[in-house]
N, CA and C atoms as a LAMMPS dump frame, in Angstrom:
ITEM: TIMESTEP
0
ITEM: NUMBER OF ATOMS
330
ITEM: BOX BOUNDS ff ff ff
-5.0000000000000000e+02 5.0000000000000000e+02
-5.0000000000000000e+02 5.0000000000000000e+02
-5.0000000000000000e+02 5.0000000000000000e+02
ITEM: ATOMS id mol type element x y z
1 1 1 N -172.857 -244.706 99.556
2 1 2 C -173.308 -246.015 99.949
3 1 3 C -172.227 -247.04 99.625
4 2 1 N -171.946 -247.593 100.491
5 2 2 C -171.201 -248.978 100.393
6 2 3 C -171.534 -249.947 99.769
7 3 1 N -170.88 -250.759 99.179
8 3 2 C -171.678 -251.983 98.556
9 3 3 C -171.103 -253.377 99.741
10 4 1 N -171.891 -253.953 99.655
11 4 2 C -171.821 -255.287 100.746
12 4 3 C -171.144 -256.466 100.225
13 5 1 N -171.248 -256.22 98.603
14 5 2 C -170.351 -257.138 98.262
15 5 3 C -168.745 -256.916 98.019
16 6 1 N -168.172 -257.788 98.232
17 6 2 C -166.673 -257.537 98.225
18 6 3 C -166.385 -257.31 96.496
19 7 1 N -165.915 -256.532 96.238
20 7 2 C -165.375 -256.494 94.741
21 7 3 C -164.26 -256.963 94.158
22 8 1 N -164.708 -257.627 93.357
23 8 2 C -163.672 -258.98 92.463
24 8 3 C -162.159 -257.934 91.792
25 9 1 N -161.361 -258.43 91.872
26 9 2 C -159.905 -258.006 92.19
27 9 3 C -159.906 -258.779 90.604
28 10 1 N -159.077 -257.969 89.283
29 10 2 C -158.83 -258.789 87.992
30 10 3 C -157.865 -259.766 88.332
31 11 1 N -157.574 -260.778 87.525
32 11 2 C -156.625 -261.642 87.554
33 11 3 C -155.134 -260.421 87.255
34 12 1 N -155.456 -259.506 86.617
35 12 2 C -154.397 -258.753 86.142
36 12 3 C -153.423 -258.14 87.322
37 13 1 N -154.085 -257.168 87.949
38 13 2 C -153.856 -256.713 89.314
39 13 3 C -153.507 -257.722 90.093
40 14 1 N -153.828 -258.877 90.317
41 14 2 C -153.657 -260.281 91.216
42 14 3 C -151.792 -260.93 90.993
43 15 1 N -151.644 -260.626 89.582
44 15 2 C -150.657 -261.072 88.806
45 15 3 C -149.916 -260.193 89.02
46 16 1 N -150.21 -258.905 88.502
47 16 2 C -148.878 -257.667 89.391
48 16 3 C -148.658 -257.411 90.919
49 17 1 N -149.552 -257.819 91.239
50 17 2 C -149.297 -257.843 93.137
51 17 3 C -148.108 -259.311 93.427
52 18 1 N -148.363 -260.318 93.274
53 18 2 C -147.93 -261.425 93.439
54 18 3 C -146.48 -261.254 93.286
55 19 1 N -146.059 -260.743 91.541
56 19 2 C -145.068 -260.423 91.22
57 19 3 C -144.423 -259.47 91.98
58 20 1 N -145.075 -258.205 92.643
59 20 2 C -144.38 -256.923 93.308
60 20 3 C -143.694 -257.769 94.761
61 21 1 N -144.815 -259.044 95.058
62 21 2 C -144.386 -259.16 96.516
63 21 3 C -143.375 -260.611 96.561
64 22 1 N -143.122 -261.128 95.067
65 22 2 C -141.961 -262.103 95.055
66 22 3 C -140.463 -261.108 94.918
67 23 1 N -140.767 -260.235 93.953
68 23 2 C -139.871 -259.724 94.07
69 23 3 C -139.178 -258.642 95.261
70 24 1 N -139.802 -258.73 96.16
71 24 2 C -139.555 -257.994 97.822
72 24 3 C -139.488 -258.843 98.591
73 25 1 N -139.757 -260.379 98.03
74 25 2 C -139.408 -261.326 99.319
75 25 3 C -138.067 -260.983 99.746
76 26 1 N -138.054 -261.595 100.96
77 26 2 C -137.118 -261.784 101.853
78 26 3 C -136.329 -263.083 102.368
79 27 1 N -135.581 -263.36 102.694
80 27 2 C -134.807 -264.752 102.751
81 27 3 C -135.571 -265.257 103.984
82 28 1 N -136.329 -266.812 104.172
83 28 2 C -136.908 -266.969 105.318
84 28 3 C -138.329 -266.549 105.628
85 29 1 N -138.705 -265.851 104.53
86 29 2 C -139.917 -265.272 104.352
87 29 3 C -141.306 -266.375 104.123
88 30 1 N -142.103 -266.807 104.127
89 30 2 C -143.146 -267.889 104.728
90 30 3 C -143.961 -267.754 103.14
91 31 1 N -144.741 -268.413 102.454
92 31 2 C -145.427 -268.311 101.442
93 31 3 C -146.743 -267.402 101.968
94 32 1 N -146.851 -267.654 103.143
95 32 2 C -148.588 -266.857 103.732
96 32 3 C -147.854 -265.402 103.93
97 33 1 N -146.816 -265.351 104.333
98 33 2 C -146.552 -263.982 104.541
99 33 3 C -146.383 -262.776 102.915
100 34 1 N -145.901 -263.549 102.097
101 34 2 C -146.053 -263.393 100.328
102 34 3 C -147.69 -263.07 100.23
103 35 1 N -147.934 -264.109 100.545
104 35 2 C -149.243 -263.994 100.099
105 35 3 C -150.466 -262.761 100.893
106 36 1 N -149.804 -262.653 101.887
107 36 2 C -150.503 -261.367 102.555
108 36 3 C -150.338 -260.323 102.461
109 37 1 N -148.577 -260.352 102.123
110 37 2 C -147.832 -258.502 101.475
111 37 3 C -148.988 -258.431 99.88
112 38 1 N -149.066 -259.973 98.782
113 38 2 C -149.913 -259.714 97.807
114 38 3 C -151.119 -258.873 98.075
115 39 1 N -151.741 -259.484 99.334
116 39 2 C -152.998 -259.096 99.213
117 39 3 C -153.219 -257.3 99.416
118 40 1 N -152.007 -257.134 100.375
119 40 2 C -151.775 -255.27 100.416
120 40 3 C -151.833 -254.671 99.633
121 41 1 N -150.929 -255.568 98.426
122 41 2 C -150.493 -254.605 97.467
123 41 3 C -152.141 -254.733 96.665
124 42 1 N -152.622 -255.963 96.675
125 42 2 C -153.897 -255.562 95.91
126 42 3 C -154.639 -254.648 96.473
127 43 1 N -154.665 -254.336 98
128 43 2 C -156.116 -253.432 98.051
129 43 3 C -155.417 -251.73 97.584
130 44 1 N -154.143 -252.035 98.106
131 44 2 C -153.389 -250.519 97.286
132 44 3 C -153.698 -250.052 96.364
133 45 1 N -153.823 -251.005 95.29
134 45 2 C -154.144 -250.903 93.569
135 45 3 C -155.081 -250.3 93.675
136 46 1 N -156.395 -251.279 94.838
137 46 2 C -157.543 -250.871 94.288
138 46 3 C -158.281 -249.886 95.265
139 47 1 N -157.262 -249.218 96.192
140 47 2 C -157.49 -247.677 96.816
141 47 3 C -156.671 -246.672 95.696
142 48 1 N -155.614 -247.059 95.101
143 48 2 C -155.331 -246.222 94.382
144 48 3 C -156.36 -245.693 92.93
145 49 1 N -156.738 -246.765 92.196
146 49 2 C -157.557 -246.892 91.05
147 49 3 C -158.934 -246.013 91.633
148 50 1 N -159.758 -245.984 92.793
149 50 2 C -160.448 -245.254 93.459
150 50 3 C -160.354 -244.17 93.759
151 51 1 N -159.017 -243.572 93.925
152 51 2 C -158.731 -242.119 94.071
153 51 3 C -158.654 -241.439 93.033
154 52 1 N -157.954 -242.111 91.473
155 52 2 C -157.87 -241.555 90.268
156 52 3 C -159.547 -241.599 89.73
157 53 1 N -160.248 -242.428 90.16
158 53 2 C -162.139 -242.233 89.617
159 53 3 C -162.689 -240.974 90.013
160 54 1 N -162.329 -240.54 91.112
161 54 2 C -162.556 -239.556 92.406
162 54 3 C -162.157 -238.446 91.649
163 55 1 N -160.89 -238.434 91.743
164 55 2 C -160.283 -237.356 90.844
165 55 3 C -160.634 -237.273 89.775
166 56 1 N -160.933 -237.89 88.678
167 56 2 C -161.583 -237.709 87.35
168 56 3 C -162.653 -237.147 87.667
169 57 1 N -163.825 -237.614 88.146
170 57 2 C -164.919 -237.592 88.748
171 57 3 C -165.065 -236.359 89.078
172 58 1 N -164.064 -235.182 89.682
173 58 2 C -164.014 -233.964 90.238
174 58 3 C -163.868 -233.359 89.152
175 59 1 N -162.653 -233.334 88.063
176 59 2 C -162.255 -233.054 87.255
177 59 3 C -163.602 -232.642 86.564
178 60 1 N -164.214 -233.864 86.088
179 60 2 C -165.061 -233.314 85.199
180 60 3 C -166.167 -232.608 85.345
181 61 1 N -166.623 -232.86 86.796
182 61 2 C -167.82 -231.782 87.568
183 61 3 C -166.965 -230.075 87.711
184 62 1 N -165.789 -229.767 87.56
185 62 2 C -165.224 -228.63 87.403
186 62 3 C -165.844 -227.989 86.121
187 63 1 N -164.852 -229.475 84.899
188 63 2 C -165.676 -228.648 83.892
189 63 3 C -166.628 -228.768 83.191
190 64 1 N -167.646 -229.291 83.961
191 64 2 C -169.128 -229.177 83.405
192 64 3 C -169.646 -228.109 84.08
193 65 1 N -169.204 -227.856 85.256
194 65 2 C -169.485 -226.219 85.694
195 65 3 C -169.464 -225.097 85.351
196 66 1 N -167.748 -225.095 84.911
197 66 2 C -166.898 -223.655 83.792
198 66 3 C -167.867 -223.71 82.589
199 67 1 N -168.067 -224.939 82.087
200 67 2 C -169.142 -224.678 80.698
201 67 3 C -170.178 -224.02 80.727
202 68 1 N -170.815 -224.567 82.054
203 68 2 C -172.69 -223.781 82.44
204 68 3 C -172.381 -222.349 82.704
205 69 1 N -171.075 -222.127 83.533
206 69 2 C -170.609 -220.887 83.691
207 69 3 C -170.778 -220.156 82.393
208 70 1 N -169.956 -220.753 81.443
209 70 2 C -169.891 -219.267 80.497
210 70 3 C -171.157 -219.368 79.595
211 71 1 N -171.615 -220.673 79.464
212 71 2 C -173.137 -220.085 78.845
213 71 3 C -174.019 -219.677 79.513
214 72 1 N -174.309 -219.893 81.053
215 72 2 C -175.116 -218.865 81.54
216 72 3 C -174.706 -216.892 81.558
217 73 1 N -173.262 -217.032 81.202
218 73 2 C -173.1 -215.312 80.857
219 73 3 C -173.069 -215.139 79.443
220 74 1 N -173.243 -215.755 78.701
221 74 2 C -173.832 -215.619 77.486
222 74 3 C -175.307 -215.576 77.447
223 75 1 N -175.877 -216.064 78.011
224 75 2 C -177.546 -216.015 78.342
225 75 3 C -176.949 -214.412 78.891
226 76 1 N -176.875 -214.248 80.057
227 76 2 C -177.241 -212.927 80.561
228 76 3 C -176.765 -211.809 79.912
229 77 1 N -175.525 -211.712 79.11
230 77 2 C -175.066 -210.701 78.017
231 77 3 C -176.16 -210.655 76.921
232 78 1 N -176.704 -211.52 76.383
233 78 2 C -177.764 -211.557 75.373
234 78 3 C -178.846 -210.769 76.127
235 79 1 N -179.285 -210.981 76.939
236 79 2 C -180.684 -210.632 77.678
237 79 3 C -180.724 -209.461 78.221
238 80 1 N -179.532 -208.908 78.279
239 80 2 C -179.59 -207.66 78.858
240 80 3 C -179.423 -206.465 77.644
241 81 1 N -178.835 -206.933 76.196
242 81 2 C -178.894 -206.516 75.145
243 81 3 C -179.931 -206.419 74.201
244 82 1 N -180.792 -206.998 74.21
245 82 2 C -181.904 -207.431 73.215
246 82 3 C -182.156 -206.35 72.028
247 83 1 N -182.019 -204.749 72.852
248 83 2 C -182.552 -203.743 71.665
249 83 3 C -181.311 -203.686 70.872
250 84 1 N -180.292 -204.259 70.705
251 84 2 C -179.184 -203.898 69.617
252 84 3 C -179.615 -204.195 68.267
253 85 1 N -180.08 -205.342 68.026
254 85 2 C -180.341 -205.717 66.704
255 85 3 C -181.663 -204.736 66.017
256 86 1 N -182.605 -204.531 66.98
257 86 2 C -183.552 -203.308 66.176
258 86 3 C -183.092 -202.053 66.174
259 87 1 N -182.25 -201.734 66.807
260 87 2 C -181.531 -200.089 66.767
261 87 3 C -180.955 -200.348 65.336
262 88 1 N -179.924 -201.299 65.357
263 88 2 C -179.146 -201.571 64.046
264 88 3 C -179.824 -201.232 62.829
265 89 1 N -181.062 -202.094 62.799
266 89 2 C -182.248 -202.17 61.902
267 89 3 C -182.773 -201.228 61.53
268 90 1 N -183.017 -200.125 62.594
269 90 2 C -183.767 -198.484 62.694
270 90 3 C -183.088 -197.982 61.69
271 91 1 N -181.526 -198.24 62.027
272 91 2 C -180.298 -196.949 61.403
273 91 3 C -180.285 -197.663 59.635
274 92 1 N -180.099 -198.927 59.504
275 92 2 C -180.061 -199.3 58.234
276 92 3 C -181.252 -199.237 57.433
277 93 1 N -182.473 -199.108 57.78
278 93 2 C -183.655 -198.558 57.444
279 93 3 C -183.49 -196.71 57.423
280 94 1 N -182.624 -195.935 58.059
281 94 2 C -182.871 -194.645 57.805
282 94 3 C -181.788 -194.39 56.766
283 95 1 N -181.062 -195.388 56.791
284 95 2 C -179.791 -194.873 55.439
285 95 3 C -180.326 -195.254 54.596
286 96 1 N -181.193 -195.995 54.341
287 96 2 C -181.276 -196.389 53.205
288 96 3 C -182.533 -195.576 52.388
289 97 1 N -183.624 -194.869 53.498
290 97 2 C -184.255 -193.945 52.93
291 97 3 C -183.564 -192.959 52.484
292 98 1 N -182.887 -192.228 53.312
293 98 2 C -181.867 -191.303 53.144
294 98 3 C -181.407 -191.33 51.67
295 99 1 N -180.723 -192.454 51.566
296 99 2 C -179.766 -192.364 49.653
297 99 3 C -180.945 -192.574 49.287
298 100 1 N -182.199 -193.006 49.401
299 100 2 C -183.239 -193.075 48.183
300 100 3 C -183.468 -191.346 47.707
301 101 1 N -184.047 -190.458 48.922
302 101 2 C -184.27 -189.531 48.868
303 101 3 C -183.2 -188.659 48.16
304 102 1 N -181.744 -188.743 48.55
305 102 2 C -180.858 -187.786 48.122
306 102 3 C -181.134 -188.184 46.34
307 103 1 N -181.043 -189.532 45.999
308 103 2 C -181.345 -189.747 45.072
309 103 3 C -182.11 -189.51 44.055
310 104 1 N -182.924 -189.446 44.773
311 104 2 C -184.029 -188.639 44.212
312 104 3 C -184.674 -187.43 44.091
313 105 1 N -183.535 -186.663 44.588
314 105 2 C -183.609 -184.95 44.504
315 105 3 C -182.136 -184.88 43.818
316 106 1 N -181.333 -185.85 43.533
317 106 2 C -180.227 -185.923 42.216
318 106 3 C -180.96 -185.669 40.997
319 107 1 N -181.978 -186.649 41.108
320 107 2 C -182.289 -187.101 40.061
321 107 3 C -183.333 -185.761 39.105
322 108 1 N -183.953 -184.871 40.337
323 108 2 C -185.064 -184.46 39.924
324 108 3 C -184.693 -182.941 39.646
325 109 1 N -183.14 -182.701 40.279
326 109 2 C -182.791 -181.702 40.21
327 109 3 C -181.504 -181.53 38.1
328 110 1 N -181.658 -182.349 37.849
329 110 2 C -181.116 -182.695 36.713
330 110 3 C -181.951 -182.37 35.55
């Protein structure tokens, strides 16, 4: 969507245009004609300043993507794993009966 209102140009940008287009005058050159190369150079600025928003703007929808990317394969590596941690659990629960028992046929055999 367009906006209908014209957008206010800083004094800053106004001040570096002015300057870009005194210093490109020409000998014979008219003050309106200055003043119209200014006004180029301002909408330049402010097509250029628009393309770098654009580009940021892309930039960061890239990597807010790559991010969802790798935590949604962290979601799906998790989810497709789930029985690891009770297998783990099974085996450290059978060792540990295990040395009770050996232990206790050490003990009983003494």
């Amino acid at each position: 969507m367009r906006k209908n209102m014209k957008q206010s140009i800083s004094t800053e940008i106004q001040n570096e245009a002015q300057r870009v287009a005194k210093a490109t005058q020409r000998p014979g050159q008219t003050k309106e004609q200055t003043k119209l190369i200014a006004q180029g150079i301002e909408k330049g600025i402010a097509e250029y300043k628009k393309q770098q928003k654009a580009k940021a703007r892309e930039a960061d929808k890239a990597k807010k993507q790559k991010i969802k990317q790798k935590s949604e394969q962290k979601d799906v590596i998790t989810a497709t794993n789930p029985n690891k941690a009770p297998a783990n659990q099974k085996l450290a629960w059978g060792l540990l009966g295990l040395s009770w028992s050996l232990f206790g046929l050490y003990f009983l055999l003494q």
